[in-house]
N, C-alpha and C positions, 0 to 999 in steps of 0.2 A: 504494500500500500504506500501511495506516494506521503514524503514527510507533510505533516501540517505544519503551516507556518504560523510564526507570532511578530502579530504588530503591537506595538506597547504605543498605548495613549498616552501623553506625556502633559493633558489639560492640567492634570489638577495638582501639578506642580504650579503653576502658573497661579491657580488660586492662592495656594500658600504665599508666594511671592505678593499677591494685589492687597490682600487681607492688611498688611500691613505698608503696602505703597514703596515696599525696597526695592532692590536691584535681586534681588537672591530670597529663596532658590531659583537659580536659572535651569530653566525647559529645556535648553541647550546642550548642559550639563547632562541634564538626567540621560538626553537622548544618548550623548554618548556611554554613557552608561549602561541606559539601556540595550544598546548593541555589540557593547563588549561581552555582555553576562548571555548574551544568545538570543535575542530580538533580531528578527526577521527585517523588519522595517517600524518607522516610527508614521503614528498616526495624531494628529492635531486638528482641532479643531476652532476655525477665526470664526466666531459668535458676532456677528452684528451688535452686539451691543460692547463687544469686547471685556467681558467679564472676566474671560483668564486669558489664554494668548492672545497677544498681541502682532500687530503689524511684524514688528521690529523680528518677533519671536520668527514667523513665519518665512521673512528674510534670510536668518541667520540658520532655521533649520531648513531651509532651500539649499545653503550651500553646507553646512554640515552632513545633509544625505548625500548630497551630490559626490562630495570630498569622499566617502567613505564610501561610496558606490552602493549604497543601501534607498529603499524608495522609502519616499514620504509620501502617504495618503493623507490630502489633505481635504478635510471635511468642512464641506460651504451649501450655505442657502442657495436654493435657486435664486440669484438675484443676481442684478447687474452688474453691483458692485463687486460680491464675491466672484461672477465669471472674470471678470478684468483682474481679478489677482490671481486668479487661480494660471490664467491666459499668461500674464506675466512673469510667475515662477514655475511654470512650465512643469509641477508636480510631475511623478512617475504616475501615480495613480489619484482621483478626485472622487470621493462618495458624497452625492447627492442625498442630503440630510432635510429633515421638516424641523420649523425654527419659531418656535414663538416665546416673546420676550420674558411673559410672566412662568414660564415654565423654569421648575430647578436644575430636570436635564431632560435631553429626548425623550419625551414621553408616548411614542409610539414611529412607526415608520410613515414611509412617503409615501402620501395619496397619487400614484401613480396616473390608475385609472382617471381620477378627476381632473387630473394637473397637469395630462400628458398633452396638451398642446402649449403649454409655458414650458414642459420638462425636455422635449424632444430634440425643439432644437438648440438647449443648450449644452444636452448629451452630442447632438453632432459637431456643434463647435466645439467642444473642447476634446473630442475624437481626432477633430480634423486638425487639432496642433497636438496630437501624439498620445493624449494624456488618457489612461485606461478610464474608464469612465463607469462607479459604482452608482445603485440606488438603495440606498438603505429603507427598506421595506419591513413589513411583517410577513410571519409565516404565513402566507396569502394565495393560495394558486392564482385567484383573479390578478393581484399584486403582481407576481412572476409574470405570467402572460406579458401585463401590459407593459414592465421594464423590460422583456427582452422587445418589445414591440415599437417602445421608444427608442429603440439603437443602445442600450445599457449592455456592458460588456461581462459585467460584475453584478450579482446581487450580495447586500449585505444584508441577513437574513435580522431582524430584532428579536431576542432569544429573553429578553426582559423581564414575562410576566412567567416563563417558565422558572429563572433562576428563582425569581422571588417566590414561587409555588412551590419550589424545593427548600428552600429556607424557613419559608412558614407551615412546612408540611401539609400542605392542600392538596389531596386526592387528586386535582387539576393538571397536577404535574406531570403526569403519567401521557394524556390526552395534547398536553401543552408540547410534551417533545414529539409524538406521534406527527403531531402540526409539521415542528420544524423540519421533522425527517422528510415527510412526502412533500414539503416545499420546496427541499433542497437535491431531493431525484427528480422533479419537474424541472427544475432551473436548469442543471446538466443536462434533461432532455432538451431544453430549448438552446443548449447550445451556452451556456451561460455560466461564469463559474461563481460556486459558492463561499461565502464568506458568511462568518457569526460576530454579534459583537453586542453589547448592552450587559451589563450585571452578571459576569463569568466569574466565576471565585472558585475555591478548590474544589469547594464538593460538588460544582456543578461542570466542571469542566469536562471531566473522564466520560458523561456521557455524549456530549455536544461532541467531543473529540474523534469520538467513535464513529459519527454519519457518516460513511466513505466519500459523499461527495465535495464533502466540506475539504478547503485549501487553506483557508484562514483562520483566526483567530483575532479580533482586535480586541483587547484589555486594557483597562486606564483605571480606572476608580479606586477597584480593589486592590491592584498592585500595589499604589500612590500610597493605599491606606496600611498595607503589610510594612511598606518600606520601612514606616513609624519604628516599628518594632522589631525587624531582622534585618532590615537594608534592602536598595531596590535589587541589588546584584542576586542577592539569594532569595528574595518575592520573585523574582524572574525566573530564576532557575527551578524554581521549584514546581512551580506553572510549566516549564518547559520541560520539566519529566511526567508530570502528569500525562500531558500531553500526547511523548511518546508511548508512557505507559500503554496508555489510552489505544493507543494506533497498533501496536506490536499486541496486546491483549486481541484485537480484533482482526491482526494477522494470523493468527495463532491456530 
């Protein structure tokens, strides 16, 4: 089975940094950090309201992946603002995220279906300057359809209300991965590669890990919040045996 990859969200570093309006911790930092310990590529996200990265962050982690030959997925609103930056640093890969201001963080995926004539053709522009082109959705067949439909190269599946159904032990959770699983054999059937990301912590990882169609892995929250306590090098690596655990169990 092909290895899964791990992209490390590096947002909420960037929180810790604004909390108190310094220079430090710098996103920058963590990145490299995170790609020493076994991170795949780094994933960030420029919020329109800019609440954790920043401009500047986005800049400097432009040429910090580039330097290190590792990709940055960088996540942006459908908007015009974000395609003009996204257009500018030339990201290796872009997921297509749903953004509203009073929300604490993504709270569900992208209305594909309704949105695909604002969504489509900024999936082709920013195809047509190189850049792999994600929709962060929900476990949706109708969703899948309509991203591979809008030109989207990549689904990034929202795995959100499962984690938290495993956390809170709700029956749901059994039903909730079922979801994610047949979302994510439809999207490879459509030609489409999959990706997971929203609320991935230890004990939920090893099954996500497991759907053979899944490539990806993006994590931020939880890692951010392990680092407190063991450092981000070994919250990384730790996740990253899971990981494999996870994959060679299912080779087995």
């Amino acid at each position: 089975m092909t290895k899964l990859r791990l992209g490390v969200n590096i947002d909420h570093v960037a929180t810790v940094r604004n909390a108190r309006g310094e220079g430090y911790p710098d996103p920058v930092r963590a990145a490299e950090m995170a790609l020493a310990a076994g991170a795949d590529g780094i994933t960030a996200h420029l919020r329109e309201d800019r609440r954790h990265i920043s401009d500047a962050d986005i800049d400097a982690l432009a040429v910090t992946c580039r330097r290190r030959g590792r990709p940055l997925n960088f996540e942006m609103a459908v908007t015009p603002e974000m395609e003009a930056i996204a257009l500018a640093h030339l990201p290796h890969a872009a997921c297509l995220v749903p953004e509203r201001r009073e929300e604490v963080t993504t709270e569900g995926g992208l209305d594909v279906v309704r949105g695909h004539n604002a969504i489509a053709p900024v999936v082709r522009r920013l195809a047509d300057a190189g850049i792999r082109v994600s929709c962060f959705i929900d476990a949706d067949l109708v969703q899948v359809a309509a991203a591979a439909d809008a030109g989207s190269q990549v689904v990034e599946l929202h795995v959100g209300a499962y984690c938290q159904a495993v956390r809170d032990r709700l029956p749901s959770a059994q039903r909730l991965l079922d979801k994610i699983r047949a979302a994510a054999a439809e999207a490879q059937r459509l030609g489409l590669e999959v990706h997971l990301g929203h609320g991935i912590d230890y004990e939920t990882v090893k099954p996500l890990a497991a759907i053979p169609e899944v490539m990806e892995l993006n994590i931020g929250h939880f890692l951010i919040g392990e680092a407190i306590f063991i450092g981000l090098g070994p919250a990384i690596q730790r996740m990253r045996a899971l990981m494999d655990e996870a994959r060679a169990e299912r080779a087995a």
